[in-house]
N, C-alpha and C positions, 0 to 999 in steps of 0.2 A: 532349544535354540530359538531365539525371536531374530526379525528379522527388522533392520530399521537402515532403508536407504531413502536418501534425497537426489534431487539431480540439479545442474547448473547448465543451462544450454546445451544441452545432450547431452553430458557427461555425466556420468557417476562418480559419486561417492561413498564411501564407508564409514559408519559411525562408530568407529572403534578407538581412535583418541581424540574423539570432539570436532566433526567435521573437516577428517584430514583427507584430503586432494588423492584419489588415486592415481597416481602419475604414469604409472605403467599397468596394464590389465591385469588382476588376480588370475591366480590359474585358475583353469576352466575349474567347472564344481564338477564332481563325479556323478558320475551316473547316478549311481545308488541313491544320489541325494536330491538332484536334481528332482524328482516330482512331488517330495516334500514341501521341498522349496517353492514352486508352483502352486502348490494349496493353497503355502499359507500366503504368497502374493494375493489369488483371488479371494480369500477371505479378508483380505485389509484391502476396505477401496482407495486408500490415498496407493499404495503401491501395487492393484492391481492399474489404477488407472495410469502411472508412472510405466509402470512395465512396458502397457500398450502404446503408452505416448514416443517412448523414447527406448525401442528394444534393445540395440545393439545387438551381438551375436543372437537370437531368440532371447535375450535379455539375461543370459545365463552367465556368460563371461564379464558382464557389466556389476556382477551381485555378489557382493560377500555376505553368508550369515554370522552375525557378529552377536553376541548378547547387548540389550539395551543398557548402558550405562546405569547408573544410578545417579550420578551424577546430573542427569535430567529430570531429574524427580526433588521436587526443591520440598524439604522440612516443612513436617506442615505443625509444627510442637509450638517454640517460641516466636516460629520466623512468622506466624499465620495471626491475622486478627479477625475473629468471626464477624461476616455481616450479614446478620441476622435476616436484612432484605433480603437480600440477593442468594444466599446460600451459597455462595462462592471466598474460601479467605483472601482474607488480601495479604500479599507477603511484604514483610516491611523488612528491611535491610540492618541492621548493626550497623553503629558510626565506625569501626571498622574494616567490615565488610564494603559499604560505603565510600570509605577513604580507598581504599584497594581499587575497587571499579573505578573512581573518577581518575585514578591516576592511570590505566590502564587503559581508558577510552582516551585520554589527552595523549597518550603513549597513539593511539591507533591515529586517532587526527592525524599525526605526524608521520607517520606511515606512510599514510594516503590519503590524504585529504577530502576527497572526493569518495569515499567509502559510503558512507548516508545519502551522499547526492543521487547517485544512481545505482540501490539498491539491488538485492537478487529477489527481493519481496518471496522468500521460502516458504511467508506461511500462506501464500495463495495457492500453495500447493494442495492446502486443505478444504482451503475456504467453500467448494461444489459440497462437498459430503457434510460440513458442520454446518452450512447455510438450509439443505435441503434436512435436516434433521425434524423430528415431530414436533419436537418440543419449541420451533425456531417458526420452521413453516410448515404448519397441520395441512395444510391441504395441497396438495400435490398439485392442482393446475395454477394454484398461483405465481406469477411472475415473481423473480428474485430482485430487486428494487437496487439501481445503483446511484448516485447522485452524483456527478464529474463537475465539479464549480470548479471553473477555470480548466475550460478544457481546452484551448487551445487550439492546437492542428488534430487534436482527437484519439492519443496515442491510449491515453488511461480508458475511455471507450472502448478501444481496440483490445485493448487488453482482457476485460473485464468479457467482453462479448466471443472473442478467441475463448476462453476459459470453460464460458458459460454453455453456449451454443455454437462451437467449432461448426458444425454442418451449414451453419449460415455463409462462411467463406468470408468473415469480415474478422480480419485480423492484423497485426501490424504490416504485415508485410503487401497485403493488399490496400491496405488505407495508403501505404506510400505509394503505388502504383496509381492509386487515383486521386491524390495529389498532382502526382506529378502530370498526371492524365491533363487536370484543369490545369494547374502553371501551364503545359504545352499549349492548349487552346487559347489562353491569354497571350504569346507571348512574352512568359515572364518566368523567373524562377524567385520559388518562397526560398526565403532564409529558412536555414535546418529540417528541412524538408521531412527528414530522416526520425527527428525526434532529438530532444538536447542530447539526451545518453545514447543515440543511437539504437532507437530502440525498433525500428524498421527492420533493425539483422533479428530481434529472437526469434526462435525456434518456434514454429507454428504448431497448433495441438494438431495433430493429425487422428485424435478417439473421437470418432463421429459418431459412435453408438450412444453416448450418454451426451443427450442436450436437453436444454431445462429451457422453460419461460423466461425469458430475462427484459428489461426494463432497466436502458440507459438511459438517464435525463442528462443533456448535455447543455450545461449553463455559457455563454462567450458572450460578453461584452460589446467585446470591437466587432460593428460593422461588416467592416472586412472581411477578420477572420471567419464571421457568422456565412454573409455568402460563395467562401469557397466550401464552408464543412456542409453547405447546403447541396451543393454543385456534388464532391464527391460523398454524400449520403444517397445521391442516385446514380450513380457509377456501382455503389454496392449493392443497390437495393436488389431484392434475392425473392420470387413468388415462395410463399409457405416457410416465410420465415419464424425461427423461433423466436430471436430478438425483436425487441420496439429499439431504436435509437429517435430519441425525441430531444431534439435539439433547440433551444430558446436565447433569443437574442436579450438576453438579461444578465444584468450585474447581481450579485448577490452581498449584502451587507448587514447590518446591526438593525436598519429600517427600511423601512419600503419609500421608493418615490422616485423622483429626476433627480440625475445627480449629475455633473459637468464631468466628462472623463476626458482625455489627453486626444491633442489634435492624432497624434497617431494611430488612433484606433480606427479612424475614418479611411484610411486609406491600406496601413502597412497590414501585414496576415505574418499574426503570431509575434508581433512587435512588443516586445516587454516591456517598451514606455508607454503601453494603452492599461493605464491604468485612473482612479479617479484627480480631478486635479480643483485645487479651490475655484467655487462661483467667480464667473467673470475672466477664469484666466483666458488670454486673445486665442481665439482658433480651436477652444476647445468643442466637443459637442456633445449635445441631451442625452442619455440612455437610462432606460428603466433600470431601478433597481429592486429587489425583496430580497423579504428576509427567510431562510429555510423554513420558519416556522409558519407564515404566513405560505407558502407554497404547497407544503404538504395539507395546510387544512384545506386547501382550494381543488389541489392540483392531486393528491394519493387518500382520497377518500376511501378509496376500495382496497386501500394496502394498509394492512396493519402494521408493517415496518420498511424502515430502509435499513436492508441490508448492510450496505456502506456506503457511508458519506465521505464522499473523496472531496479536499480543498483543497487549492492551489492559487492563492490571491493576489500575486506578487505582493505580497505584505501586508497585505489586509484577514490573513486569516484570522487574528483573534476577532476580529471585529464579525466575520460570516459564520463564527462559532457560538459567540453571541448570541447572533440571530437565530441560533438553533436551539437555547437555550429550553424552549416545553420541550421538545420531540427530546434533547438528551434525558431532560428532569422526568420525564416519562418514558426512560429506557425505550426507545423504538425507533433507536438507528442503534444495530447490532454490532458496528464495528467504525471505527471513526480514522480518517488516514488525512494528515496535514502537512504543510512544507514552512520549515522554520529557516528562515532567512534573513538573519541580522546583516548579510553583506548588500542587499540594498541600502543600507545606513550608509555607504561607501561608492554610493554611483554622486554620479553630478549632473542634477539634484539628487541629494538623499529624496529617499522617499519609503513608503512601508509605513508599518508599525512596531517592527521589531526592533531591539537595542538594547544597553544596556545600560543609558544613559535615564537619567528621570525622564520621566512625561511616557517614555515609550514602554516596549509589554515584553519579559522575558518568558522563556520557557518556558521556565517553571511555575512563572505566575498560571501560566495555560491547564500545563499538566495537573496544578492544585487545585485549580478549580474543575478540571473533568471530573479528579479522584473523589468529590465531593459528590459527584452526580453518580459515583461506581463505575467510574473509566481506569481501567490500568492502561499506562502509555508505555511507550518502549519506541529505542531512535532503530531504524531500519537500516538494515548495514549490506557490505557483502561480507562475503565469508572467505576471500580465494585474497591473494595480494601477494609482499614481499613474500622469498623463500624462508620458510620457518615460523612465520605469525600462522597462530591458532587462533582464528577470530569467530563467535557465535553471529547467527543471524539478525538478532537482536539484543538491544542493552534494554535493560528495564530502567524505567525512567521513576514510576511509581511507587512510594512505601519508602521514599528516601534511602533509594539505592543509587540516586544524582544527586545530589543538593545545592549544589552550587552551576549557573549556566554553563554548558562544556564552549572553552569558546573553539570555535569552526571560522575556516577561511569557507567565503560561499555559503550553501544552504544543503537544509540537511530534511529528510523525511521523516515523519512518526505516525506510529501507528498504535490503533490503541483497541481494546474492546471491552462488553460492558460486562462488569459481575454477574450484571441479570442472565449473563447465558454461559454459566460454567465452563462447558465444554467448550466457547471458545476462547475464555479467556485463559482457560487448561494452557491453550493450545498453544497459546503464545508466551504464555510462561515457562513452557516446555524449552523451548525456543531460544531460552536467556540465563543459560547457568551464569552463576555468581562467578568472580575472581577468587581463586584459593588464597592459601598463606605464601605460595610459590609465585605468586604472579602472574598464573595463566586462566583462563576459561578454563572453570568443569572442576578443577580441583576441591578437595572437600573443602567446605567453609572452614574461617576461624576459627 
């Protein structure tokens, strides 16, 4: 018996017909089995450290041993094309394999529309163990390198620093306390305080035993936003911390310099019309901007990688992806995570870069040109929704298993990682069985 569970905000799951919802608790495991079952928890660190995070009854009643599918284990014959750099296949899709998926994620849009917008991000359930690997980061006092362009009110920080270094006590639920802490001293309250998806409710890591060096560089634009994330940076600050949160009042783009950004930036905190606006337009104001590549030669001398590069540009990602273009071309950002949003195309003014009109930059044109650099992409989903949808955590975007832009009301996340590090692009293609001849996730291909 192998054992393979996930969790969704303290809940458990069972992997036994493709991430299906335990709705009521399995019966308890029997005795007899029970401290098997415990081994092999502490032998797998993704579910020992799930155990400890999220026990439930001694974590016993929360656990079914199920056999690992096979169905997660994707063809590695026709479906695989060797790349000889990287030593990792790349899996390419069949044009009807292909056709199946696309009609299946347009099936899910309609679902729920909002599925990609705010993610259950599963596979950062790994990301501590395959980040801290020899092969990724040899030396063990090195800090784990995050990069949040467009951080906002600071929740992808929170996240990342929750995950990393729990024992610091900087995690979403405290970043909203000291939010709300500075709005109180201002009298004023920020819009969304909370996070767009709400993300002030998750569930806090509570395994204080395992914390790592971690290194958030937190990019914001606006003004504003910059001295409230200033203000609540010292509400958290913590003597003997493991975390750096290094916070920089800079835009990030395709070049470096002055660039004119939107009068709202000056004033409003987390205002989504602070973004750049053409020279000249009335009332707007100066803010630095660089390009990732220029940053890390300056600024990560002593790191040999970024772990992950998080973007969120209200519309300007291709453009800060660009600007990353050595650090990807030289594999040394480990995992890349972006926000694609054609429905800025649909505010008044448009704005962004996204569309699917001429002039502006689709999806796919993005994802083709990572898969160039040895990036597999994949759209980041949840898994939980109407009664009866079996939905995987991720769609594979890569190897023409999308081909056409899926179109989305709103915006939608991706997440991607490099060949150069097998085990964790393993991890995410683990993560994305294919559409069968049935119609569902997980069933044997065509």
């Amino acid at each position: 018996i192998s054992l393979h569970v996930r969790h969704y905000q303290g809940h458990w799951y069972k992997n036994q017909n493709l991430l299906t919802t335990v709705g009521e608790k399995p019966a308890p495991i029997a005795p007899s089995n029970a401290q098997q079952i415990r081994t092999q928890i502490t032998q797998t660190p993704d579910l020992e450290r799930l155990y400890r995070l999220y026990p439930g009854n001694n974590g016993l009643d929360w656990i079914t041993p199920v056999e690992r599918p096979s169905k997660y284990h994707h063809a590695v014959s026709q479906s695989r094309q060797n790349d000889a750099n990287n030593g990792f296949g790349r899996y390419v899709c069949s044009p009807e394999e292909a056709q199946k998926q696309e009609d299946r994620i347009a099936l899910r849009f309609r679902e729920w529309w909002s599925h990609s917008a705010c993610p259950d991000q599963v596979w950062m359930e790994s990301f501590p163990d395959l980040m801290r690997q020899a092969s990724i980061t040899p030396e063990e006092g090195k800090p784990l390198v995050v990069l949040d362009i467009g951080c906002n009110k600071g929740y992808t920080s929170a996240d990342f620093m929750d995950l990393l270094t729990p024992h610091d006590g900087f995690n979403p639920r405290t970043l909203h306390q000291a939010i709300q802490a500075v709005a109180k001293e201002r009298n004023t309250k920020y819009e969304r305080d909370c996070g767009v998806c709400g993300d002030c409710t998750r569930p806090v890591n509570t395994d204080h035993k395992k914390t790592e060096n971690v290194q958030v560089h937190c990019f914001e634009p606006s003004p504003a936003t910059y001295e409230m994330l200033t203000n609540v940076k010292s509400r958290l600050a913590r003597p003997n911390a493991r975390g750096e949160w290094i916070i920089h009042n800079k835009g990030l783009h395709n070049h470096s310099g002055i660039l004119a950004w939107h009068t709202a930036c000056k004033d409003a905190v987390g205002n989504e019309l602070c973004k750049i606006v053409p020279e000249g337009t009335p009332g707007s104001i100066k803010v630095p901007v660089i390009t990732v590549d220029e940053f890390a030669s300056k600024e990560l001398t002593q790191q040999p990688l970024i772990h992950m590069l998080k973007v969120d540009a209200e519309g300007l990602d291709p453009a800060v992806l660009k600007g990353a273009e050595k650090i990807l071309k030289a594999k040394k950002a480990v995992m890349v995570m972006f926000e694609f949003n054609p429905g800025l195309r649909d505010k008044k003014p448009p704005y962004g870069m996204w569309g699917t009109e001429k002039g502006f930059t689709k999806l796919l044109d993005v994802t083709s040109w990572l898969d160039t650099l040895s990036y597999d992409c994949y759209l980041d989903s949840r898994v939980d929704g109407p009664k009866g949808v079996n939905a995987p955590p991720l769609y594979r975007i890569t190897g023409e298993c999308i081909r056409t832009d899926p179109r989305i009301m709103g915006w939608s996340n991706v997440i991607c990682a490099s060949r150069a590090f097998p085990s964790v692009a393993q991890a995410l293609l683990d993560l994305s069985p294919m559409v069968g001849q049935d119609g569902t996730w997980g069933a044997a291909a065509a």
